[in-house]
C-alpha positions as CSV (number, residue, x, y, z in Angstrom):
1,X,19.6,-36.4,-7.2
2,X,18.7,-37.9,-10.4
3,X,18.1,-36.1,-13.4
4,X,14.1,-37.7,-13.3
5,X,13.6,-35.4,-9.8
6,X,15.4,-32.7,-10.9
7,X,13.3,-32.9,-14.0
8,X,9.7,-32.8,-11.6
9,X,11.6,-29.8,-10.2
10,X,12.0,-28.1,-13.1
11,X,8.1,-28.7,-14.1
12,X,7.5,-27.3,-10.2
13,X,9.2,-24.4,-10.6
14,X,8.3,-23.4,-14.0
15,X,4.5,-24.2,-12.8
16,X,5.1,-21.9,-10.1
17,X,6.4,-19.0,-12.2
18,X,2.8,-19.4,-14.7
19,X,0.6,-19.1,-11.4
20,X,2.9,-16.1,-9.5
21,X,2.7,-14.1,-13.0
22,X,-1.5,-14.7,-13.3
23,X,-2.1,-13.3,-9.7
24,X,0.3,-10.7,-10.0
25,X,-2.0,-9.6,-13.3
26,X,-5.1,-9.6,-11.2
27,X,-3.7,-7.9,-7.8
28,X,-2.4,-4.8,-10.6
29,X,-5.8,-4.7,-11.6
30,X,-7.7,-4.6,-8.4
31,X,-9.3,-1.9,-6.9
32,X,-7.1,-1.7,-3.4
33,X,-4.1,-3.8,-3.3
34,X,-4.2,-4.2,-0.1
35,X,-7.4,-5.4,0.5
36,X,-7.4,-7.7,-2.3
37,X,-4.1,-9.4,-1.0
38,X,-6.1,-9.5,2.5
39,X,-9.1,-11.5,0.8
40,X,-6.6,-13.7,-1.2
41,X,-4.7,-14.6,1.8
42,X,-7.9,-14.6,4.2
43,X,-9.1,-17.3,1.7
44,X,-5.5,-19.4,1.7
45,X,-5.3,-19.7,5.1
46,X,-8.6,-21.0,4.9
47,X,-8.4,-23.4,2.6
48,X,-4.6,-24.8,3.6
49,X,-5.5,-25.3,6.9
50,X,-6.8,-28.8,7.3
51,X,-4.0,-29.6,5.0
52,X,-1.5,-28.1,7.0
53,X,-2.8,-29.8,10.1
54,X,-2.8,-33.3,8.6
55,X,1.2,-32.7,7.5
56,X,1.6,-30.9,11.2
57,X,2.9,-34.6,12.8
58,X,6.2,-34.4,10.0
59,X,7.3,-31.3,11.3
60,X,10.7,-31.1,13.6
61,X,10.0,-27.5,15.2
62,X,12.9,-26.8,18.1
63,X,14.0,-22.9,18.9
64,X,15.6,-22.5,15.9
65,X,13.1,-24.1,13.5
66,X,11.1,-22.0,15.3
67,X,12.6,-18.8,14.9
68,X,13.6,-19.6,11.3
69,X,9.7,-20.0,11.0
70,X,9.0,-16.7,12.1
71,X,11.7,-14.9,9.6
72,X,10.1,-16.6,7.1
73,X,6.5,-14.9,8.0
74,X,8.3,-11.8,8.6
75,X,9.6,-11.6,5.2
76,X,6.9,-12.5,3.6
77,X,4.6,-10.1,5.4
78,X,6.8,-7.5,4.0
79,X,6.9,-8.3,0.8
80,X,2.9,-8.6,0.1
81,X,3.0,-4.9,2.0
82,X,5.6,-3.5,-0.6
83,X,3.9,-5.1,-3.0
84,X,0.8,-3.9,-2.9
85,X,2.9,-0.6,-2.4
86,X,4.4,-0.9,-5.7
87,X,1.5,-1.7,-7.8
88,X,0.1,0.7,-6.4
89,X,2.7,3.3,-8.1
90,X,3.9,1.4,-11.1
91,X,2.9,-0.6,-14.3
92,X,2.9,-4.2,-14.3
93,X,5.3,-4.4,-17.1
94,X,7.7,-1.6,-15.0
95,X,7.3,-3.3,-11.5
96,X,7.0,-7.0,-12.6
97,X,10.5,-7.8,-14.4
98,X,12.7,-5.4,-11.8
99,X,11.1,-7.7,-8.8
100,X,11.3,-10.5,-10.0
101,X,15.4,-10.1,-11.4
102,X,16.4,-8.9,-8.1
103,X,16.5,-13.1,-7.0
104,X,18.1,-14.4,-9.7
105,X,21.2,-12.3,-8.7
106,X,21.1,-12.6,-5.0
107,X,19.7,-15.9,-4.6
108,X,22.1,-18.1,-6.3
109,X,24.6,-16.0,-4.6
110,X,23.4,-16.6,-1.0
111,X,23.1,-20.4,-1.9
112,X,26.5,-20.6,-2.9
113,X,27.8,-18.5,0.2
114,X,25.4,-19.6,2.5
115,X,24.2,-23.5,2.1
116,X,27.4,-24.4,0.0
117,X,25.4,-25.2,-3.2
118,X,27.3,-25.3,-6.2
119,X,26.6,-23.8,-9.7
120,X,28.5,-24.2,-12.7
121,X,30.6,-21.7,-15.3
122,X,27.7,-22.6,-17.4
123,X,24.7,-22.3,-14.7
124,X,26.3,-18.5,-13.9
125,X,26.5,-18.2,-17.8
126,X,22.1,-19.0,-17.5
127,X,21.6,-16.9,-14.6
128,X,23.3,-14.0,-16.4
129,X,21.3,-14.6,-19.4
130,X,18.4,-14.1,-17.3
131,X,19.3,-11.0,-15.5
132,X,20.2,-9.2,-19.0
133,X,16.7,-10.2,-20.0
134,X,15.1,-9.3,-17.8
135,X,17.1,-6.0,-17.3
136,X,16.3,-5.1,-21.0
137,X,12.6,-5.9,-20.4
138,X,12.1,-3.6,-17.7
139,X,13.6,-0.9,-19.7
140,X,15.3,0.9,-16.8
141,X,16.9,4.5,-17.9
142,X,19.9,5.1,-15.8
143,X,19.4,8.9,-15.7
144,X,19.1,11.3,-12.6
145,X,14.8,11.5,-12.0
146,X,12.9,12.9,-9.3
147,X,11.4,10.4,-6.0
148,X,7.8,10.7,-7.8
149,X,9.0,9.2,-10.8
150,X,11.6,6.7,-9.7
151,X,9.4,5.5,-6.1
152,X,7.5,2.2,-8.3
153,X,11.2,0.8,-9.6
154,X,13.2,1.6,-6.2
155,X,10.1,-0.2,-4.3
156,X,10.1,-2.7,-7.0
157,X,13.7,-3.4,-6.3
158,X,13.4,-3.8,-2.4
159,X,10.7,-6.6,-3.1
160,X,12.9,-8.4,-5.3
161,X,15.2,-8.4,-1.9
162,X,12.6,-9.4,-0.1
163,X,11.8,-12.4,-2.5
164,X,15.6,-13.4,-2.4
165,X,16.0,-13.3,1.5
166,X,12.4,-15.5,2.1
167,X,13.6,-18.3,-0.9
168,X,17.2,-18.8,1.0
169,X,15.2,-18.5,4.5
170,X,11.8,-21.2,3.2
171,X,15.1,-23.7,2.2
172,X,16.1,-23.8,5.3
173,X,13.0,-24.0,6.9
174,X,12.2,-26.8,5.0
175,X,14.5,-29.1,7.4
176,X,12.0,-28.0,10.1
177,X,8.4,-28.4,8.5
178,X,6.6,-29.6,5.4
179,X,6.5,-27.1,2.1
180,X,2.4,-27.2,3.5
181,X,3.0,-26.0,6.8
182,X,5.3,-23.6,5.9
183,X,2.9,-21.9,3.5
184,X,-0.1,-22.1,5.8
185,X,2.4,-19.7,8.3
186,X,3.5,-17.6,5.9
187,X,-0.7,-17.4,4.3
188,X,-1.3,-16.2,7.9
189,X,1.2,-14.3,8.9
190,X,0.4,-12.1,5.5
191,X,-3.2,-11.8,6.5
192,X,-2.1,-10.4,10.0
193,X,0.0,-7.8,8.3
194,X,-2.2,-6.5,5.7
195,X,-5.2,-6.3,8.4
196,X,-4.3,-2.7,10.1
197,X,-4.5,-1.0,5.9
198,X,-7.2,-3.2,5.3
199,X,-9.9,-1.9,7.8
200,X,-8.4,1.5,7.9
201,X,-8.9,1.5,3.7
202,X,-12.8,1.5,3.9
203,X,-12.8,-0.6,0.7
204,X,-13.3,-3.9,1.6
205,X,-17.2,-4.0,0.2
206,X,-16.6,-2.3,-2.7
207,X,-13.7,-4.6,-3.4
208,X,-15.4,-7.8,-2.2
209,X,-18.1,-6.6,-4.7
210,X,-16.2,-6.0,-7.6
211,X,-14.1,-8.9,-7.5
212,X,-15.1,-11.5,-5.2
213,X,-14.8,-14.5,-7.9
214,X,-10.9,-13.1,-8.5
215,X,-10.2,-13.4,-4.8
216,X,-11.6,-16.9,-4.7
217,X,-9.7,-17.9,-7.3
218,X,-6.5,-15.5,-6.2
219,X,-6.6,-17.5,-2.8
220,X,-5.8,-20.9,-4.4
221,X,-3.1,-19.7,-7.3
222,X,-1.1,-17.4,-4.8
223,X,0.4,-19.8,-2.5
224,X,-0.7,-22.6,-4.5
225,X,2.3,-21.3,-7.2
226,X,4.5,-21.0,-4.1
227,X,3.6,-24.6,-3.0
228,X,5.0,-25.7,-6.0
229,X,8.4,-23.9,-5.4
230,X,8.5,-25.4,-2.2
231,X,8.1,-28.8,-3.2
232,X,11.1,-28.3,-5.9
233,X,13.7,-26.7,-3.2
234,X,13.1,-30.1,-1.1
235,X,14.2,-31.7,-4.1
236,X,16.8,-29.6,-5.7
237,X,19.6,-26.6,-5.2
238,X,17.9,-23.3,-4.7
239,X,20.8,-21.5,-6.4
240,X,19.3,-23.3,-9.3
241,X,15.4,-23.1,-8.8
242,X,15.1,-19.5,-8.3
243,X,16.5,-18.4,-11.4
244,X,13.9,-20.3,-13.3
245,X,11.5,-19.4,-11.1
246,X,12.0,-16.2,-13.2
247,X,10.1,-17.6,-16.7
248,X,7.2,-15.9,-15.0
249,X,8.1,-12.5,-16.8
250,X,8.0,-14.6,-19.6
251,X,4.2,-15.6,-18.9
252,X,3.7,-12.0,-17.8
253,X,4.8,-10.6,-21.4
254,X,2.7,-13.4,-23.2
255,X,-0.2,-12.1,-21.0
256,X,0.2,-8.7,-21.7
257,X,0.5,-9.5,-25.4
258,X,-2.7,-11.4,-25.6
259,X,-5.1,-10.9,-22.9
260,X,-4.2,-6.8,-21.8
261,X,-3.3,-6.5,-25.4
262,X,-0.4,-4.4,-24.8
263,X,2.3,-3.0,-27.4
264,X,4.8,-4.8,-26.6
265,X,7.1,-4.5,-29.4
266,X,10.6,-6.8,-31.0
267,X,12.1,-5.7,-27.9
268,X,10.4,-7.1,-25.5
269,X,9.4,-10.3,-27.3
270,X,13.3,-11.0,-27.7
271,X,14.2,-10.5,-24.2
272,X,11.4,-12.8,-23.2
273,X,13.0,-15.3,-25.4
274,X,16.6,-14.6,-23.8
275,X,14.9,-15.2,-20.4
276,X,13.7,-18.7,-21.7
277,X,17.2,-19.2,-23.2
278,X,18.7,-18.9,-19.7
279,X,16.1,-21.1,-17.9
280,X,17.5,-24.2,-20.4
281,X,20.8,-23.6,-20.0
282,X,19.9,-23.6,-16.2
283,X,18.0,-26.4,-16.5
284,X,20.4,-28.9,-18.7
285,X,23.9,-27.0,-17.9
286,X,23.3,-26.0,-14.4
């Protein structure tokens, strides 16, 4: 691979990361998160579809494309539902770093192990680098609390596993079907999991009222930011995409700073900047 398409990766992935962060703002401040993240997804599958069926002639399906396939919407059906879980509990600045540096551990670590990619002493060195940042940003207190207090980080912490096992599982998958068709499955296999909580909730007008222009807009970012991850893993090592993928808390702080206006204080604003520190050593060193 040479170092111009590992480059467009790299642009990919950290355009992914601006659009997950900017979604993730406007699910926290929905009304019902699972009804929002219905709409969103009712609107994606929507508007990927004739897409998806003009790139359906370049896929390969066989049993296990197949089956891979359906991991892949399994996975990511339950991670929107313990998403909208855990911002349901928790603050975006609690829930958003701890999900999002759960992958940059276990995904370079299952691409290593798993699909025999290779990262060097330096490209550990950047995905440490990461973690610590992102670790200091979330401000986890390893003390003894009670369930109430400690349910939005544990939660928080099984979608980050969830976001690790569907990146190894959507590079594989990849072999099988287009980045396109693969998010169109996973856009509906989302809406068919959300749909039991979403017409049991008896919010969907009031949410539809209230924020109808967001869920437009929330159903072409969402797996629009994904799409763009996709097209970087057929392009380049996962082990070193979804680290970087992580720049997103970065985009989340900035947000806070300036549009929630939120204090976030030195600390924060320096562990943004070590997060950015690890996505260019990544990047060059990788």
């Amino acid at each position: 691979m040479g170092d111009e398409m590992f480059g467009i990766a790299v642009l990919l992935v950290l355009g992914s990361g601006f659009l997950h962060s900017v979604w993730n703002l406007y699910t926290k401040k929905s009304l019902d998160k699972n009804v929002f993240l219905w709409f969103c997804q009712l609107v994606a599958t929507i508007v990927f579809l004739p897409w998806a069926i003009m790139e359906w002639d370049r896929s390969l399906i066989n049993g296990t494309g197949f089956m891979i396939i359906l991991a892949s919407m399994l996975l990511h059906g339950m991670y929107v539902i313990l998403l909208a879980a855990a911002y349901s509990v928790g603050d975006l600045s609690q829930v958003y770093p701890i999900m999002r540096g759960t992958s940059p551990v276990l995904v370079p670590l299952l691409g290593v192990t798993l699909l025999s990619e290779k990262l060097t002493v330096m490209g550990w060195f950047g995905v440490i680098t990461i973690v610590l940042g992102i670790a200091l940003l979330s401000n986890i207190k390893f003390k003894r609390v009670e369930w109430s207090s400690s349910k939005a980080p544990l939660l928080a912490l099984v979608v980050g596993i969830c976001i690790a096992s569907y990146i190894v599982v959507d590079k594989i998958a990849l072999d099988y079907v287009s980045a396109v068709v693969l998010n169109e499955a996973t856009n509906l296999g989302n809406l068919l999991v959300l749909s039991w909580a979403t017409f049991n909730s008896g919010r969907i007008r009031n949410e539809l009222k209230a924020n109808w222009k967001i869920i437009l807009l929330g159903g072409i970012i969402a797996p629009g930011g994904y799409l763009l991850f996709l097209f970087a893993l057929s392009i380049a090592p996962v082990a070193q995409l979804a680290p970087m993928r992580e720049i997103g808390t970065v985009f989340g702080t900035v947000m806070g700073i300036f549009i929630l206006r939120e204090k976030q204080g030195t600390r924060r604003l320096f562990t943004s900047f070590l997060i950015t520190i690890g996505v260019i050593i990544i990047g060059i060193w990788g």
